[in-house]
C-alpha positions in Angstrom: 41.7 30.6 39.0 45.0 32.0 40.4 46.4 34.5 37.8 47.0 37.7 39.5 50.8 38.7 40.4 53.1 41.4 39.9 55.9 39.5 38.7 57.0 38.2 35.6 56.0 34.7 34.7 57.5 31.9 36.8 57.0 29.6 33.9 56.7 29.6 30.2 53.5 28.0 30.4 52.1 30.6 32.6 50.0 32.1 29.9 48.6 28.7 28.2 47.9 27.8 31.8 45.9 31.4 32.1 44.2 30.5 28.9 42.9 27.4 29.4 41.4 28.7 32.3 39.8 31.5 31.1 38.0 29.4 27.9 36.6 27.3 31.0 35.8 30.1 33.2 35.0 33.4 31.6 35.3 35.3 34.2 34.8 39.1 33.7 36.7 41.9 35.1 36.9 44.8 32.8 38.9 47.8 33.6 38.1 51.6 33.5 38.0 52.2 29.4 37.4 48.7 28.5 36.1 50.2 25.1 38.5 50.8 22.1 38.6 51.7 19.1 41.0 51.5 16.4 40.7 52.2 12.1 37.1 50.8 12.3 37.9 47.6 14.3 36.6 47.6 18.2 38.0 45.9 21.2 36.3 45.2 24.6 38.6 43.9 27.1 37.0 41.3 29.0 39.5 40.8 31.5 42.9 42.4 33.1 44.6 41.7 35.9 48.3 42.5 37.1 49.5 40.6 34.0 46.8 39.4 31.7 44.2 40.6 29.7 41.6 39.5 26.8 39.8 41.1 24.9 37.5 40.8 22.1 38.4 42.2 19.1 35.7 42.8 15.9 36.9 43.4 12.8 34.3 44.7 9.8 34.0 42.9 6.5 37.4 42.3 3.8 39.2 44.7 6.6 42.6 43.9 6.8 45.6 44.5 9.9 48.6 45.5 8.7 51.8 43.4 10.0 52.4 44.1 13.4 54.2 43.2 16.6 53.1 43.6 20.1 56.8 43.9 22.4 56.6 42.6 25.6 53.3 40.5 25.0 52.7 36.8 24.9 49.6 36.0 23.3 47.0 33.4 22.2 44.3 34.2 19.5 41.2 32.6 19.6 38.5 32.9 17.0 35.0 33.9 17.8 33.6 34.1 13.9 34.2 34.8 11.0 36.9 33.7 8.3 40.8 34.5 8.7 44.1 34.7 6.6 46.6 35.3 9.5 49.9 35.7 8.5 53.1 34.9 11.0 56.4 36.3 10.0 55.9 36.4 6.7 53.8 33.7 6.1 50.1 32.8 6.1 49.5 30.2 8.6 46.9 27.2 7.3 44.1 26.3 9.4 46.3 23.3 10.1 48.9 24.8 11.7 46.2 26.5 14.1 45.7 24.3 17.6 42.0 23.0 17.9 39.7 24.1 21.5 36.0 24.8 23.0 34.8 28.4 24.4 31.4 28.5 25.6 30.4 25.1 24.1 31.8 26.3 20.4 34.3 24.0 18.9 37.4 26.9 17.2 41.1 27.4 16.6 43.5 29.4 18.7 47.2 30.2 17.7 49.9 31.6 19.8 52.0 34.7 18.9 54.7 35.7 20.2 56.0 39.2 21.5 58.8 38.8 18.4 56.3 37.8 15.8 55.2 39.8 13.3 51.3 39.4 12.1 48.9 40.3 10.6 45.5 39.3 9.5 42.9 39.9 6.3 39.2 39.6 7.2 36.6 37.4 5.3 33.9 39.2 3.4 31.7 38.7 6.7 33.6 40.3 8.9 35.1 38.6 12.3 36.3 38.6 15.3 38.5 37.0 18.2 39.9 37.2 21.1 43.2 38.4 22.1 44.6 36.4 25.3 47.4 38.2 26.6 50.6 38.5 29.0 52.5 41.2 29.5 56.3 39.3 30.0 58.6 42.5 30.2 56.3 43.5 33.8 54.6 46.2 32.1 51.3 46.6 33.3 48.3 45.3 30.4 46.9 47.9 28.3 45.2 47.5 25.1 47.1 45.8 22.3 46.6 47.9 19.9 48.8 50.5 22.4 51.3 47.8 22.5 52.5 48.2 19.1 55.1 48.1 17.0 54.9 48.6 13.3 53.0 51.3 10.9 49.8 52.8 12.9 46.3 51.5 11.2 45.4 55.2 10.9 46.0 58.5 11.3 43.9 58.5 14.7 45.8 55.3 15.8 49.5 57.3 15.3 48.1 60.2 17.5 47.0 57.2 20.2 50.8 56.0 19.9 52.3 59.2 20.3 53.8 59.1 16.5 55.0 62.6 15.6 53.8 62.1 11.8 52.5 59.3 10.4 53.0 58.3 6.6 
């Protein structure tokens, strides 16, 4: 698996290519502070190199993530459990609209969002979780997503995390 450079992508494909690989491979590398936390939900990235990242994300029951964007990052979602209303740009997406893979020998959906999209998601009355399967496209290095944000902050906690001077 060949996904560690310090330059921007050479191809638009780049990051499906990473993530194709990663759902066959799995392979681990956590950085220092893997562990995040953010208005109750909790990520765990998996993975970061020079580029990309995943993490997991949890999410606890009828939560729900404001509309959002993430500058400067490709991603892919992938569902791990647990039901989903994603909206994209104003819209929710259907579970048709929502590509079809395998991780670990569990048949789920993924969707791509792009560092211009705005989203956001509710949570099912189980709660949920996925993974977010990034690249950083403007050569920033990775850091978590929820640090790569652009929108209202989830919390008061999260607006300190972003630097916000006050948060309303």
């Amino acid at each position: 698996m060949s996904t560690v450079s310090d330059t921007p992508s050479p191809a638009p494909d780049a990051l499906r290519q990473f993530v194709d690989d990663w759902l066959t491979e799995t392979p681990i590398k956590p950085p220092p502070g893997a562990y995040a936390a953010v208005a109750g939900n909790v990520g765990l990235t998996l993975y970061r190199d020079a580029r990309f990242q995943v993490q997991l994300w949890t999410f606890p029951p009828n939560s729900r993530v404001s509309d959002h964007a993430h500058p400067g990052v490709d991603t892919w979602l992938v569902r791990v459990n647990g039901k989903f209303r994603l909206r994209k740009n104003g819209a929710y997406l259907s579970p048709a609209d929502a590509e079809r893979t395998t991780w670990r020998g569990m048949r789920t959906w993924m969707t791509r969002i792009g560092p211009d999209d705005v989203h956001g998601v509710e949570i099912g009355e189980a709660g949920g979780s996925f993974l977010s399967i990034t690249e950083r496209i403007d050569g920033a290095e990775p850091v978590s997503v929820h640090m790569a944000w652009e929108g209202a902050p989830l919390s008061e906690d999260h607006a300190v995390q972003l630097g916000a001077v006050s948060w309303a």
